[in-house]
C-alpha positions in Angstrom: 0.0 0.0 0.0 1.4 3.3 -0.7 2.1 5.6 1.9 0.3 9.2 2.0 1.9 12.1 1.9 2.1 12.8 5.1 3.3 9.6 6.2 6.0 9.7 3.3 7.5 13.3 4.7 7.2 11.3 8.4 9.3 8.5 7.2 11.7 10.4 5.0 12.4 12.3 8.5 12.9 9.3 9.7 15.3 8.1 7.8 17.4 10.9 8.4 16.9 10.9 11.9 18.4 7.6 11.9 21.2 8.1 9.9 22.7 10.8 12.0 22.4 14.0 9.7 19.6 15.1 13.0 21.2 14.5 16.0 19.4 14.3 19.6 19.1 17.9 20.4 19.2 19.0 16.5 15.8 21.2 15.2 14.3 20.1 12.1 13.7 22.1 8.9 10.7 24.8 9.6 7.7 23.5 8.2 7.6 26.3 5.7 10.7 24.6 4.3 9.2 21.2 4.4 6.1 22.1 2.3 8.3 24.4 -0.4 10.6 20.9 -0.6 7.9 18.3 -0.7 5.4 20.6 -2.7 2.7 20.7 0.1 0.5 22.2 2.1 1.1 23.2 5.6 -1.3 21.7 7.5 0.2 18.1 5.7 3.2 19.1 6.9 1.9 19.5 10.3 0.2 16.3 9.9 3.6 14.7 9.8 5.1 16.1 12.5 2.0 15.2 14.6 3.1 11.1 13.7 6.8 12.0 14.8 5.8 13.4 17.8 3.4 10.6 18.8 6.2 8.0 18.7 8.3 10.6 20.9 10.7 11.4 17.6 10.7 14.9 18.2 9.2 17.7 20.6 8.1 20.5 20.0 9.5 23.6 21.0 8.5 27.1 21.5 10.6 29.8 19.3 12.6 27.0 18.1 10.2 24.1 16.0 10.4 21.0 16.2 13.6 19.5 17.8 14.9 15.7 17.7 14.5 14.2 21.3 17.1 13.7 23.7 15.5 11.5 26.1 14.8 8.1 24.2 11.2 6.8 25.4 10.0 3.1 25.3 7.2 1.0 26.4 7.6 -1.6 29.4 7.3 -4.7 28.3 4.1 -6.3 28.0 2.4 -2.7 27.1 2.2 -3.6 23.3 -1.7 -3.9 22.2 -2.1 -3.3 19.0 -4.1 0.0 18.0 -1.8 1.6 20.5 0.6 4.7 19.8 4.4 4.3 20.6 3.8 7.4 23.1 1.3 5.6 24.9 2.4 4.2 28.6 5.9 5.5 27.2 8.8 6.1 30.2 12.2 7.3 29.7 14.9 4.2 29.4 19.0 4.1 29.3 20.7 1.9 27.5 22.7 -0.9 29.7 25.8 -1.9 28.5 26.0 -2.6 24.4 24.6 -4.4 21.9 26.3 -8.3 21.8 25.7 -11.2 20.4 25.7 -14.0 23.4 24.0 -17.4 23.8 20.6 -16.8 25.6 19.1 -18.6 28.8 17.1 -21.7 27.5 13.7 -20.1 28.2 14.5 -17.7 25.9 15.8 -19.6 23.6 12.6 -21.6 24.1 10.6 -18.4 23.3 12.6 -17.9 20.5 12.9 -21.3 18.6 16.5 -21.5 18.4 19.0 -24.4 18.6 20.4 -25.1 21.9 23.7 -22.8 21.9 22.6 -20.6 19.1 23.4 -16.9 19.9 21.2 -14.3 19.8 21.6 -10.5 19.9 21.2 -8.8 23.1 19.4 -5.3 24.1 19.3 -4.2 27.4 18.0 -0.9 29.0 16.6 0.6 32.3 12.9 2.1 32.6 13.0 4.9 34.3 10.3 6.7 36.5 9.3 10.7 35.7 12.2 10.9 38.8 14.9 9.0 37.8 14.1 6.4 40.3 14.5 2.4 37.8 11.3 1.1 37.4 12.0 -2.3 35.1 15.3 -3.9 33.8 14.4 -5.7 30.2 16.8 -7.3 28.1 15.3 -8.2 24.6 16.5 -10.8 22.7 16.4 -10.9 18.4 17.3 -13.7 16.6 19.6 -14.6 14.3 17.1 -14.1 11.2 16.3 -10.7 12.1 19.8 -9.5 13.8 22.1 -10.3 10.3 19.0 -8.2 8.4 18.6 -5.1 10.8 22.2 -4.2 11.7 21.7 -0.7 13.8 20.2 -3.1 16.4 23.9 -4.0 17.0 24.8 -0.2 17.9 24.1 1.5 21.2 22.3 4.3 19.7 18.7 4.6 20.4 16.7 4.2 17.4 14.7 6.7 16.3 12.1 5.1 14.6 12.0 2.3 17.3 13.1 -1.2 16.9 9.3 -2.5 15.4 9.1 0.0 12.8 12.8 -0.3 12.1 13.1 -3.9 11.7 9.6 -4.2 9.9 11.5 -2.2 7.2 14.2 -4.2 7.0 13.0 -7.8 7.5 9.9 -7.2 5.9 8.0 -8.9 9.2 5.7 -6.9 11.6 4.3 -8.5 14.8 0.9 -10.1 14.6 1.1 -12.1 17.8 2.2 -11.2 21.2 2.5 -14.1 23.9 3.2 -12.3 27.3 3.7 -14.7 30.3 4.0 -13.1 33.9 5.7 -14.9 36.7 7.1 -13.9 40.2 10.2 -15.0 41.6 13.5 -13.7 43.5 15.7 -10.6 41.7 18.9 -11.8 40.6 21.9 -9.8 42.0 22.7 -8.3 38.4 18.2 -7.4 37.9 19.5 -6.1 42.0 22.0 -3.4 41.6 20.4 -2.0 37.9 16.3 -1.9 40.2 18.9 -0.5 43.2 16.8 -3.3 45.3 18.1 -4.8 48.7 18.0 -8.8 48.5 16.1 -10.9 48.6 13.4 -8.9 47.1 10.5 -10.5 44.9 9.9 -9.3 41.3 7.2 -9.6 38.8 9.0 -11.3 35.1 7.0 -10.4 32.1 8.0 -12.3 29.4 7.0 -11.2 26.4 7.3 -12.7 22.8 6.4 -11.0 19.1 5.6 -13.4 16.5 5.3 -12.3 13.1 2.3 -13.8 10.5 4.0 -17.1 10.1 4.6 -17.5 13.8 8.0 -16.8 13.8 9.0 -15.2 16.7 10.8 -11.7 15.9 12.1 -10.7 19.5 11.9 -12.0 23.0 12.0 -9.7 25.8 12.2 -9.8 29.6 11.2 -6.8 31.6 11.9 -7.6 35.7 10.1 -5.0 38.0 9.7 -4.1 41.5 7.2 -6.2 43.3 6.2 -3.1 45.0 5.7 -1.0 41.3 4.1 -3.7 39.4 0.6 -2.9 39.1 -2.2 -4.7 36.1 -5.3 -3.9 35.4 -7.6 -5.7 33.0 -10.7 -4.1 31.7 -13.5 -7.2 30.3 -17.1 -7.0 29.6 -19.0 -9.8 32.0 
């Protein structure tokens, strides 16, 4: 399906976003600019911004425009419904170490179909409260198949697009099946010091999986928070 013209001026943005030429912190071309280049209106232009701004790509900013973000934003795990906007339920994260390619623990790679000692890349960041204060260490796990295709997972730059969109582009596969299992257990010393818990403290493990139309899983990722944070609410007509 073609894109719109909005969406095209979004995603060319995008693009360049990702590749550097607008750093975190940079201001985007005024929208006057935009619609002279793209041979548009205004208000499509506006359109545009309004998707950037709804996946937390940019901000706007008084006197200035609109200005690339600084603060990458992401969804805890297991907040993925589809119909929902990036934004939405969106905290501040830091990225934890870098990008690697290890072998994963076997329910992982349970979740993710692979080969006992297959590696898999690794992702790992820290969910942050409005405060500072951590509010859930996830590590997500892509395999092999999508890893080799999409390589700015392997960099510790955020991506600006975020990793669905990014990796739907290169792969070709978007998710149409998420498999989220919650269990409680122990915090490991590691899930200890990034949470700044004092053990033994209990911790709610969502494990959540992405499959794609054919059932293949895309990513696996494991998001351990506070027993005293965790919080879900379901909503169901009786």
């Amino acid at each position: 399906m073609a894109l719109l013209k909005y969406e095209e001026i979004a995603e060319s943005l995008r693009v360049r976003i990702a590749g550097g030429e607008f750093p975190p912190g940079a201001t985007l071309p005024s929208g006057r600019d935009l619609a002279e280049q793209w041979q548009v209106s205004r208000a499509t232009v506006v359109k545009a911004m309004d998707v950037l701004r709804n996946d937390c790509v940019v901000e706007a900013r008084q006197g200035t425009g609109f200005v690339v973000t600084e603060t990458a934003i992401g969804r805890p795990v297991g907040n993925r419904r589809s119909g929902s906007a990036r934004v939405t339920g969106g905290m501040p994260f830091t990225r934890v170490g870098e990008p690697e390619r290890a072998v994963p623990p076997v329910h992982i790679a349970t979740a993710l179909a692979l080969p006992v000692g297959t590696a898999a890349l690794r992702r790992a960041r820290l969910m942050q409260l409005p405060d500072g204060t951590p509010y859930s260490f996830v590590e997500a796990w892509f395999p092999p198949d999508v890893a080799d295709l999409a390589p700015r997972l392997e960099q510790h730059a955020p991506i600006a697009e975020g990793t669905t969109r990014y990796v739907a582009r290169q792969t070709g596969r978007s998710p149409a099946e998420g498999v989220d299992v919650t269990t409680l257990r122990l915090a490991t010393e590691t899930e200890a010091r990034h949470l700044r818990l004092t053990t033994p403290a209990a911790v709610a493990v969502v494990l959540h999986t992405a499959l794609d139309r054919e059932g293949r899983p895309l990513v696996c990722e494991e998001g351990v928070t506070p027993g005293s944070l965790w919080e879900q609410t379901d909503s169901y007509p009786m």
